[in-house]
C-alpha positions, 0 to 999 in steps of 0.5 A: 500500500506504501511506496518507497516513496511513502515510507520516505515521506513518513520518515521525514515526518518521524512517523513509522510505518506501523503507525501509518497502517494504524492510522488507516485501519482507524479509518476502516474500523472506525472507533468504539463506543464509550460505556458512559454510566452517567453525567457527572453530578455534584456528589457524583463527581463533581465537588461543590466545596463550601466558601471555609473549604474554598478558603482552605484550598486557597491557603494550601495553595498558597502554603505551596507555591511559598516551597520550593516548587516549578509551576507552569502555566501551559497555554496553547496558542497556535490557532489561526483567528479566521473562524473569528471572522468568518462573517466579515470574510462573507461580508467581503464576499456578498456585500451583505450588511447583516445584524452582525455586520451592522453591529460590528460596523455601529460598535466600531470605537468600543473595540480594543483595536479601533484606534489602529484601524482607524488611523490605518483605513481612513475612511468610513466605508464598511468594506474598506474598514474590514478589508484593512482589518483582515488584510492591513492589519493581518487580523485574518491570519494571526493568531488569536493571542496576538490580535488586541482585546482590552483597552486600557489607559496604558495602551490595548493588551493581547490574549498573550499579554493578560496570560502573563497577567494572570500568571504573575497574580495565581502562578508565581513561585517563592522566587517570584519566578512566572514561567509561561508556556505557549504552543505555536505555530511555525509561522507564528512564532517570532511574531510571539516572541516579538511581541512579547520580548517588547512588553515583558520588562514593563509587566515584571516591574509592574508585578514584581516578578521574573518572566521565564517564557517559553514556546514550542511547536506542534510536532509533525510526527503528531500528523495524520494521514488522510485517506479516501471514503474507501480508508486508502490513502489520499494523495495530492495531485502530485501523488504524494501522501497527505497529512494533516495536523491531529488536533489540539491531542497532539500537544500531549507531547509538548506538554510531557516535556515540560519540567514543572510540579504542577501546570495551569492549562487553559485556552489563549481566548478565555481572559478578562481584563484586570477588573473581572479578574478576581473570580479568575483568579480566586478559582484558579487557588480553589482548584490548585489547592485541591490538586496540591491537597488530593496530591500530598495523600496520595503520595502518602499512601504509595510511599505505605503501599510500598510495604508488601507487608501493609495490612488489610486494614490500611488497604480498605482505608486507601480503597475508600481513598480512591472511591470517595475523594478520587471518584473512581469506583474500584470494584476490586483491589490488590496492593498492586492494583491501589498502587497502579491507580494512584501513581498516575498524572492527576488534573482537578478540572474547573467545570460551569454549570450548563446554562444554554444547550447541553454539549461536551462536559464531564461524564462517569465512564466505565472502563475495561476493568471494570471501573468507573471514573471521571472523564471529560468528552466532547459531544461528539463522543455521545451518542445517546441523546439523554445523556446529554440532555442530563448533563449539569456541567459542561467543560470551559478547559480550565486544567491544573495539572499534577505530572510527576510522580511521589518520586519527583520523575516526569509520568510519560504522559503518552502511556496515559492516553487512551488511543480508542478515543480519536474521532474521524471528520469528513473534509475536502481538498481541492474538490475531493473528499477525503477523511481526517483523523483527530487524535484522541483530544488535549482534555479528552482521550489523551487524558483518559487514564488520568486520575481526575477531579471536578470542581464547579466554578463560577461561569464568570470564569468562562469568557471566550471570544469565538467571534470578533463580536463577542468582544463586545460583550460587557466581560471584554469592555 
C-alpha cells in the first residue's frame, strides 16, 4: 500500500510505518463506543466545596507555591483567528450588511483595536474598514493571542499579554519566578516572541516578578494521514501522501516535556481584563489547592503501599481513598492494583454549570476493568441523546495539572492516553473528499487514564471570544 516513496515521506515526518497502517485501519474500523454510566453530578463527581473549604484550598495553595516548587502555566496558542471572522470574510464576499455586520460596523470605537484601524483605513466605508482589518492589519491570519482585546489607559493588551497577567497574580513561585508556556505555530512564532520580548520588562516591574517564557511547536510526527471514503490513502495531485495536523491531542507531547510540579492549562481566548479578574483568579487557588491537597495523600499512601507487608486494614482505608475523594469506583483491589491507580498524572478540572444547550462536559465512564471514573468528552463522543440532555456541567478547559510522580520523575504522559478515543471528520481538498483523523483530544482521550477531579466554578470564569463580536460583550469592555 506504501511506496518507497511513502515510507520516505513518513520518515521525514518521524512517523513509522506501523503507525501509518494504524492510522488507516482507524479509518476502516472506525472507533468504539464509550460505556458512559452517567453525567457527572455534584456528589457524583463533581465537588461543590463550601466558601471555609474554598478558603482552605486557597491557603494550601498558597502554603505551596511559598516551597520550593516549578509551576507552569501551559497555554496553547497556535490557532489561526479566521473562524473569528468568518462573517466579515462573507461580508467581503456578498456585500451583505447583516445584524452582525451592522453591529460590528455601529460598535466600531468600543473595540480594543479601533484606534489602529482607524488611523490605518481612513475612511468610513464598511468594506474598506474590514478589508484593512483582515488584510492591513493581518487580523485574518494571526493568531488569536496576538490580535488586541482590552483597552486600557496604558495602551490595548493581547490574549498573550493578560496570560502573563494572570500568571504573575495565581502562578508565581517563592522566587517570584512566572514561567509561561505557549504552543505555536511555525509561522507564528517570532511574531510571539516579538511581541512579547517588547512588553515583558514593563509587566515584571509592574508585578514584581521574573518572566521565564517559553514556546514550542506542534510536532509533525503528531500528523495524520488522510485517506479516501474507501480508508486508502489520499494523495495530492502530485501523488504524494497527505497529512494533516491531529488536533489540539497532539500537544500531549509538548506538554510531557515540560519540567514543572504542577501546570495551569487553559485556552489563549478565555481572559478578562484586570477588573473581572478576581473570580479568575480566586478559582484558579480553589482548584490548585485541591490538586496540591488530593496530591500530598496520595503520595502518602504509595510511599505505605510500598510495604508488601501493609495490612488489610490500611488497604480498605486507601480503597475508600480512591472511591470517595478520587471518584473512581474500584470494584476490586490488590496492593498492586491501589498502587497502579494512584501513581498516575492527576488534573482537578474547573467545570460551569450548563446554562444554554447541553454539549461536551464531564461524564462517569466505565472502563475495561471494570471501573468507573471521571472523564471529560466532547459531544461528539455521545451518542445517546439523554445523556446529554442530563448533563449539569459542561467543560470551559480550565486544567491544573499534577505530572510527576511521589518520586519527583516526569509520568510519560503518552502511556496515559487512551488511543480508542480519536474521532474521524469528513473534509475536502481541492474538490475531493477525503477523511481526517483527530487524535484522541488535549482534555479528552489523551487524558483518559488520568486520575481526575471536578470542581464547579463560577461561569464568570468562562469568557471566550469565538467571534470578533463577542468582544463586545460587557466581560471584554
Amino acid at each position: 500500500m506504501f511506496t518507497q516513496q511513502d515510507q520516505e515521506q513518513l520518515a521525514s515526518r518521524g512517523i513509522s510505518l506501523q503507525q501509518a497502517e494504524e492510522q488507516l485501519r482507524c479509518f476502516k474500523t472506525g472507533f468504539p463506543a464509550l460505556d458512559i454510566t452517567s453525567a457527572a453530578s455534584i456528589g457524583k463527581g463533581i465537588m461543590l466545596p463550601k466558601a471555609e473549604e474554598e478558603e482552605h484550598y486557597i491557603n494550601a495553595w498558597k502554603e505551596y507555591l511559598g516551597e520550593n516548587h516549578d509551576i507552569l502555566k501551559f497555554v496553547p496558542a497556535s490557532g489561526a483567528a479566521s473562524r473569528m471572522f468568518k462573517n466579515l470574510f462573507e461580508y467581503l464576499d456578498n456585500g451583505e450588511e447583516t445584524a452582525f455586520i451592522q453591529k460590528f460596523l455601529g460598535e466600531l470605537p468600543h473595540f480594543a483595536f479601533y484606534d489602529e484601524l482607524h488611523r490605518r483605513a481612513g475612511s468610513d466605508d464598511g468594506k474598506v474598514i474590514v478589508r484593512t482589518l483582515l488584510e492591513d492589519m493581518s487580523y485574518g491570519k494571526l493568531p488569536k493571542g496576538l490580535l488586541l482585546f482590552h483597552s486600557y489607559a496604558d495602551g490595548a493588551r493581547t490574549p498573550a499579554l493578560e496570560h502573563m497577567v494572570e500568571g504573575a497574580l495565581y502562578a508565581q513561585n517563592a522566587k517570584h519566578d512566572v514561567n509561561l508556556h505557549f504552543t505555536v505555530s511555525h509561522e507564528h512564532l517570532e511574531l510571539f516572541k516579538k511581541h512579547i520580548s517588547e512588553h515583558v520588562a514593563a509587566y515584571e516591574q509592574r508585578y514584581g516578578v521574573h518572566y521565564n517564557i517559553s514556546f514550542s511547536e506542534q510536532k509533525p510526527s503528531t500528523d495524520t494521514l488522510a485517506a479516501n471514503p474507501d480508508g486508502t490513502p489520499f494523495r495530492t495531485s502530485d501523488g504524494k501522501l497527505l497529512f494533516r495536523p491531529g488536533g489540539h491531542g497532539a500537544l500531549i507531547e509538548n506538554l510531557g516535556e515540560q519540567n514543572a510540579d504542577i501546570v495551569f492549562v487553559k485556552n489563549i481566548d478565555n481572559v478578562v481584563p484586570d477588573r473581572l479578574k478576581e473570580p479568575t483568579v480566586r478559582y484558579k487557588q480553589v482548584i490548585a489547592g485541591v490538586l496540591v491537597s488530593i496530591q500530598k495523600q496520595v503520595f502518602a499512601y504509595l510511599r505505605e503501599l510500598e510495604n508488601p507487608q501493609i495490612s488489610d486494614a490500611k488497604l480498605q482505608v486507601i480503597h475508600r481513598f480512591v472511591e470517595k475523594e478520587l471518584s473512581i469506583e474500584m470494584p476490586s483491589f490488590t496492593r498492586e492494583e491501589l498502587q497502579a491507580v494512584l501513581n498516575r498524572p492527576i488534573r482537578v478540572c474547573g467545570m460551569v454549570r450548563n446554562e444554554g444547550e447541553p454539549g461536551g462536559g464531564p461524564f462517569r465512564v466505565r472502563e475495561e476493568n471494570g471501573r468507573v471514573q471521571n472523564q471529560i468528552l466532547e459531544s461528539s463522543q455521545i451518542a445517546d441523546p439523554s445523556l446529554m440532555q442530563s448533563a449539569t456541567h459542561f467543560n470551559p478547559v480550565d486544567l491544573v495539572c499534577a505530572i510527576k510522580d511521589y518520586k519527583g520523575n516526569r509520568f510519560c504522559l503518552k502511556d496515559y492516553v487512551d488511543p480508542k478515543t480519536g474521532f474521524i471528520s469528513q473534509k475536502s481538498k481541492d474538490g475531493k473528499e477525503l477523511q481526517a483523523l483527530e487524535l484522541p483530544g488535549l482534555w479528552n482521550g489523551a487524558m483518559a487514564k488520568w486520575n481526575t477531579l471536578f470542581v464547579e466554578v463560577p461561569i464568570s470564569t468562562f469568557n471566550p471570544v469565538k467571534t470578533v463580536n463577542d468582544l463586545l460583550r460587557e466581560q471584554h469592555q
